[in-house]
N, C-alpha and C positions, 0 to 999 in steps of 0.2 A: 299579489292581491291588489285590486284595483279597488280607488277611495272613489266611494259615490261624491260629485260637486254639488257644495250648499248649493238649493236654488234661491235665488234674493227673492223673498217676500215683500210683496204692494199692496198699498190699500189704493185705491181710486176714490178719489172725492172730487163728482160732477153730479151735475143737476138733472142732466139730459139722460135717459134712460137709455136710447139708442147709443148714444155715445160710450157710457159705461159699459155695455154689450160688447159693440164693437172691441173696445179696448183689452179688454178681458179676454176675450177670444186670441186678438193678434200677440197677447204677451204671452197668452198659459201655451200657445202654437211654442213656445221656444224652453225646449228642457231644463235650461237655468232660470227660469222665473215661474212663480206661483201667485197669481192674486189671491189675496187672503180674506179679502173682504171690498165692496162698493157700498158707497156712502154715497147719499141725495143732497145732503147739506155738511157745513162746518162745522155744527154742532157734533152731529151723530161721528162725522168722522175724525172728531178729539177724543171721541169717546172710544171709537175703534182703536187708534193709535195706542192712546194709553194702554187701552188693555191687551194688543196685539206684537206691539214695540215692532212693526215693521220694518226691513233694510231700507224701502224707497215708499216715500208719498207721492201719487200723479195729484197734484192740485190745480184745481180749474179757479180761473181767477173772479171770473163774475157768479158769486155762488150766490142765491138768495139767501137776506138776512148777514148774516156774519160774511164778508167776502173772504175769498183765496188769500188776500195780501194781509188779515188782521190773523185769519187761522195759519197761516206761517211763521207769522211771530210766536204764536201760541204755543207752536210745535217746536219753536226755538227754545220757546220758555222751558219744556220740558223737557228737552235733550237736544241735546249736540252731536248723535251719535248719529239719527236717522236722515236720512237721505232727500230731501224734495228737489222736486219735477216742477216749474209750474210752468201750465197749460193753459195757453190762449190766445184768442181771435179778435181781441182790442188791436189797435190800433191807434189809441189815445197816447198820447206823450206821458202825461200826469200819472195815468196809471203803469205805464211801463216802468217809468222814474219808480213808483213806489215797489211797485216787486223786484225793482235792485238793490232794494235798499231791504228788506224785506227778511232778507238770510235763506233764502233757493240757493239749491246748487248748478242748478239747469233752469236755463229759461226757452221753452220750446212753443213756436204755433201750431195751433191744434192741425193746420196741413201737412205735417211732417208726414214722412214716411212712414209706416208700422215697423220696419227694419231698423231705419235711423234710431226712431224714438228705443228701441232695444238697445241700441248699442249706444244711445246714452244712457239711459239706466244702467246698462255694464258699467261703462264707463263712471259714471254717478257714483255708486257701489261701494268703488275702488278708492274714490276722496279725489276723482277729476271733476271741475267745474266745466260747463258748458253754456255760449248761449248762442243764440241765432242770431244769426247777421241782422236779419230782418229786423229785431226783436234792439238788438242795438242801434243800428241807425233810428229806429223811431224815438229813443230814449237819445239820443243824440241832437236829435233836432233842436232842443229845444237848451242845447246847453251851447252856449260859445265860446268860438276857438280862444284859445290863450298866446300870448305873446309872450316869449321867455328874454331878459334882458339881460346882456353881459355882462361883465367888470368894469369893460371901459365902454359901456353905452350901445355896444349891437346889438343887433335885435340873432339871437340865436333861435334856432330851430330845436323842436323836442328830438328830432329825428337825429340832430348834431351833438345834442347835447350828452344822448344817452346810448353812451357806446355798444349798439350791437353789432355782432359782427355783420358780412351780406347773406348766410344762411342764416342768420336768426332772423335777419328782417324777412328771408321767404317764409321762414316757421310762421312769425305773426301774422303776414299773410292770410296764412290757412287758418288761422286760430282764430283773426275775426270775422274771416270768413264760418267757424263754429263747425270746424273739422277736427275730431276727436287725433290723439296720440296715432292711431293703427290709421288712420288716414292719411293722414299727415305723412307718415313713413312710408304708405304707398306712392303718394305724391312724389316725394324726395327721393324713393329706393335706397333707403336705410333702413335699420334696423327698429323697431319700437322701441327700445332704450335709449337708442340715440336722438331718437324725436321727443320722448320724453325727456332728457337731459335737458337738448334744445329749449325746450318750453321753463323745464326749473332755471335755467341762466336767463331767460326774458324775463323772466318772473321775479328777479332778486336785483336784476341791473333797472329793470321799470321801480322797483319799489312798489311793487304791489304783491297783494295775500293771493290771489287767484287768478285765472284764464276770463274771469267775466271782467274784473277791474282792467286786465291789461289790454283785454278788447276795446274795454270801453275807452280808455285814457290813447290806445292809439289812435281809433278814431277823431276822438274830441281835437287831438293834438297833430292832426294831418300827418301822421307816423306812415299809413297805408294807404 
C-alpha cells in the first residue's frame, strides 16, 4: 500500500495581485504544495494564519500598513512551528538587517526562480534555513569586518581560528552562496546526508543556531 505525501500548505501574503497569481500557479504546478489561501495585506494574512496554521508563509516584505518585517514577528509570536519565506526586491541594507533579525527561515528575492523558490520551501518544511547570497551581501554592507586577537597579541584570522576542515570550507562555500543540502551534494558528488552532516559540524564549530547566521558571520568575517 502506497502512503499519499502531506502536501505543505501556504498562505501568500503580497500586495501585488499579478504576483499572488503568478505564485500560486508555480507552487500548486508542484504535487507537494497546496496554497491555501492569498492575502493583500498583513493584517488579513494573521488572520489566515491563525485560522489555517499553514506549514510555510511566502511574506512580501514591503506590505502596505503593517510591513513583512513587523507581521513576522507577529507570526513568531504565535508559533514556532510555522515556516516563513520572505520575499523581496529591496535592496536597502536597513531593511535587509531587519528581516534577519526578524525570525524568517528563508530570505529569497522576488527574481528567484519558480523551481528554486520550491525547493526552498521543501527545504523550509524540513527546519533548513536558507538565504540568498544576494540578500546577504546587502545585509553585509553595512556591518564591519572584525579583527580577532590572539594570546600573545596576533591578529588571528576567523578562518584560523575556527577549525573547519578543507571540505567544510567548500560546504560553506555553497551555503553562502544559498545552495540548499541536495545541491550542495550534487556539487560535491556525495551523498545528501553527508552534505547535511557537512553543514551540522559548520554549524556547531561557527557557534551558530542556523545556515543564515553561519552565512552571514562567514562573510562579515572574510571566511569565504
Amino acid at each position: 500500500m502506497v502512503t499519499e505525501q502531506k502536501q505543505i500548505s501556504i498562505i501568500i501574503v503580497e500586495d501585488f495581485k499579478l504576483t499572488r497569481v503568478g505564485l500560486r500557479c508555480a507552487l500548486n504546478a508542484n504535487p507537494d504544495m497546496n496554497v491555501v489561501a492569498e492575502c493583500e495585506d498583513a493584517i488579513i494574512g494573521l488572520s489566515e494564519i491563525e485560522k489555517l496554521h499553514p506549514d510555510v508563509v511566502l511574506m512580501d516584505l514591503g506590505l502596505p500598513g503593517m510591513n513583512g518585517i513587523e507581521a513576522m514577528v507577529k507570526i513568531r509570536e504565535m508559533s514556532s512551528d510555522i515556516k516563513i519565506v520572505a520575499l523581496t526586491s529591496h535592496d536597502r541594507e536597513e531593511e535587509v538587517l531587519a528581516a534577519l533579525s526578524s525570525g524568517a527561515n528563508a530570505y529569497c528575492l522576488k527574481d528567484i526562480d519558480p523551481s528554486k523558490l520550491a525547493d526552498v520551501i521543501r527545504d523550509v518544511s524540513q527546519g533548513v534555513c536558507w538565504i540568498d547570497s544576494m540578500v546577504a551581501n546587502l545585509a553585509l554592507k553595512s556591518i564591519p569586518r572584525t579583527e580577532n586577537i590572539g594570546l600573545l597579541g596576533n591578529q588571528v584570522s576567523e578562518q584560523a581560528r575556527i577549525p573547519l576542515t578543507e571540505r567544510e570550507f567548500e560546504v560553506l562555500k555553497h551555503l553562502v552562496a544559498g545552495k540548499s543540502n541536495t545541491e550542495i551534494a550534487k556539487e560535491l558528488i556525495v551523498s545528501v546526508h553527508t552534505a547535511k552532516a557537512h553543514v551540522c559540524s559548520i554549524l556547531q564549530k561557527m557557534c551558530v543556531n542556523d545556515r543564515v547566521q553561519a552565512a552571514v558571520k562567514a562573510v562579515k568575517e572574510g571566511m569565504v
